[in-house]
Structure formats: C-alpha cells, structure tokens
C-alpha positions as CSV (number, residue, x, y, z in Angstrom):
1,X,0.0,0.0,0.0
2,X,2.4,2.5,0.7
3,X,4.6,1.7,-1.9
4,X,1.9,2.6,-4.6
5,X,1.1,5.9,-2.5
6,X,4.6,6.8,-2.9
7,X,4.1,6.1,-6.6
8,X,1.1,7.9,-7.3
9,X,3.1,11.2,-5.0
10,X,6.0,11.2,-7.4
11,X,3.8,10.4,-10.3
12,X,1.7,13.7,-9.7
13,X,4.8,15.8,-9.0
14,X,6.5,14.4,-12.6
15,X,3.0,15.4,-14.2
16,X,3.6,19.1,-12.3
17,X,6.8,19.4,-13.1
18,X,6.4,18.6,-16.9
19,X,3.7,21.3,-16.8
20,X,5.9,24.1,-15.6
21,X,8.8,22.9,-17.8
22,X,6.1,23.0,-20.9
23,X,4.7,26.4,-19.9
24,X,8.5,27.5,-19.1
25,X,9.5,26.1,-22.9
26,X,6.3,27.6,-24.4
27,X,7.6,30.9,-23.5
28,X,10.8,30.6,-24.8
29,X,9.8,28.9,-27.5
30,X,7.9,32.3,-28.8
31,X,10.1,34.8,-27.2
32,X,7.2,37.4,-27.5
33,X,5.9,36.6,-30.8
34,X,2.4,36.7,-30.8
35,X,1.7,34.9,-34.2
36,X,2.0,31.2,-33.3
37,X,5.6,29.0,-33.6
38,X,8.6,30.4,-34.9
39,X,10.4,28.9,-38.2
40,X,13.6,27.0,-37.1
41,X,16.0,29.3,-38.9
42,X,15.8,32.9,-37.6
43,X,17.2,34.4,-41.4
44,X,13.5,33.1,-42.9
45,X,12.5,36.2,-44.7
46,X,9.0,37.2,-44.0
47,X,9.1,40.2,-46.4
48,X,6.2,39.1,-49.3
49,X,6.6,41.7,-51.6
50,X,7.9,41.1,-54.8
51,X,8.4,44.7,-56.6
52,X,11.8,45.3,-57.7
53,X,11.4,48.5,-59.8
54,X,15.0,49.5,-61.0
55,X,16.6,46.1,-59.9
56,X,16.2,47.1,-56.2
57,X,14.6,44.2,-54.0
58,X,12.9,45.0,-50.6
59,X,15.1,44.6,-47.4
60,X,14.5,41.2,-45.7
61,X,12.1,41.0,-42.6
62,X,13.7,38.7,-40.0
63,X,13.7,37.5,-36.7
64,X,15.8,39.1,-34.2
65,X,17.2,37.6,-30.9
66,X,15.9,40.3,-29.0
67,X,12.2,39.1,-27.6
68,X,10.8,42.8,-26.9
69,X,11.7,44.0,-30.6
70,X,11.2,40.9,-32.4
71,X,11.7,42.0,-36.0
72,X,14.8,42.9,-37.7
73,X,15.5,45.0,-41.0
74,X,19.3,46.1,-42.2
75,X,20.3,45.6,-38.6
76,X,17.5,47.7,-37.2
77,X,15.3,46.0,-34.7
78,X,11.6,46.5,-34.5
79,X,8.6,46.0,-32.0
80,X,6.3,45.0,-34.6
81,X,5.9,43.8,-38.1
82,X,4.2,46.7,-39.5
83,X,7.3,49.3,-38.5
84,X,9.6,46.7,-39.5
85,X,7.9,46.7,-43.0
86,X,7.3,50.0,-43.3
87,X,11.1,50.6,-43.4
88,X,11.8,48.2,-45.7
89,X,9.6,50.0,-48.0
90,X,11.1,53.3,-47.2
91,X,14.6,51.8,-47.6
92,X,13.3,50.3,-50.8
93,X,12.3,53.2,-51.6
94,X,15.5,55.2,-51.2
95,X,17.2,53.0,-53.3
96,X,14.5,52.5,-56.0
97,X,15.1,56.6,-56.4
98,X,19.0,56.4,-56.3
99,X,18.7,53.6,-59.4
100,X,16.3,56.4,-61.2
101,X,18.8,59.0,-60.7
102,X,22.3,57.0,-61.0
103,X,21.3,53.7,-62.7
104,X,21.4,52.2,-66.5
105,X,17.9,52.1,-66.4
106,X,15.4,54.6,-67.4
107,X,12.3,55.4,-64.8
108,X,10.9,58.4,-63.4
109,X,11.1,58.4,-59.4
110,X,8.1,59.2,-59.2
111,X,7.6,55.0,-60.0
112,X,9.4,54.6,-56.8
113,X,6.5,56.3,-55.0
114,X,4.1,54.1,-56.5
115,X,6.0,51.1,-56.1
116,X,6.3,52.4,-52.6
117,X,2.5,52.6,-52.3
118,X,1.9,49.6,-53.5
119,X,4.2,47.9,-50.9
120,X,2.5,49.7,-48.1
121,X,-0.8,48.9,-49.0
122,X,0.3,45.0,-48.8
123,X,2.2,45.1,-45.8
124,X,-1.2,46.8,-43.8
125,X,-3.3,43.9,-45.6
C-alpha cells in the first residue's frame, strides 16, 4: 500500500513538473511573438513583396534575438511587423530613387513612389 502511495506522489509531481517545464518552454519557445511557432532558422524572410522597380529588392524582414523588438531590417530591430515593414519599403524606396537618378535604367522616381504605395498597401493587408 504504501509503496503505490509513494508512486502515485511522485507520479503527480513528474506530471507538475512537466507542466511548468512545458509552460517555461512555451515561453521561450515564442520569445514574444504573438503569431504562433517560430520557423527554425531565424534568417527566414517574411518580407512578401515582390516589386523590384530598378533592380532594387525589398530589405529582408527577419527575426531578431531580442524578444521585446522581435523584428529585424538592415540591422534595425523593430517592435512590430508593421514598422519593420514600413522601413523596408522606405529603404526600398531610397534606393529604388538612387537607381532612377544614378542607374542604367530609365524610370521616373516618381515610379518609386508608387512602387512604394503599393508595398505599403500590402504590408497593412
């Protein structure tokens, strides 16, 4: 009898423990990112748009290790997607209008604006 007593004891203390350990992991595991899991590799790009007017891609959107200003862009960390993607598209931007001025290719800056808008309006989506 008091052989399974001390069973069941230790048995509900594993059960407590995993619980804490899971809720302890479960934290960690999203470091203050409020969309569900993380991807494994913390250079996954989560910048979706696609415009490259003047040969000039957006700046990736990745993780950072810091769990208060999760997003990162050029080195610049961010507390939320949406600032993190709205300097991408500025620094999109800036360089779409340096290829219009400087490059081999021919386009008014004023594309880069509405490249630009277009970029904003899918990032708020």
């Amino acid at each position: 009898m008091r052989t399974s007593t001390l069973f069941n004891a230790l048995s509900g203390a594993a059960v407590v423990a995993a619980g804490v350990l899971a809720m302890d992991l479960g934290d960690e595991m999203r470091m203050g990112w409020k969309y569900g899991l993380l991807p494994r590799q913390t250079t996954q790009n989560l910048q979706t748009f696609e415009g490259n007017l003047g040969g000039v891609q957006a700046s990736a959107i990745t993780k950072s290790n810091d769990p208060s200003r999760p997003f990162e862009v050029d080195g610049d960390t961010f507390p939320d997607f949406n600032t993190a993607a709205g300097r991408s598209c500025d620094n999109q931007k800036n360089k779409c209008s340096q290829a219009a001025n400087n490059g081999p290719q021919k386009f008014e800056v004023s594309k880069c604006d509405e490249q630009a808008g277009e970029f904003m309006l899918l990032s708020w989506s």
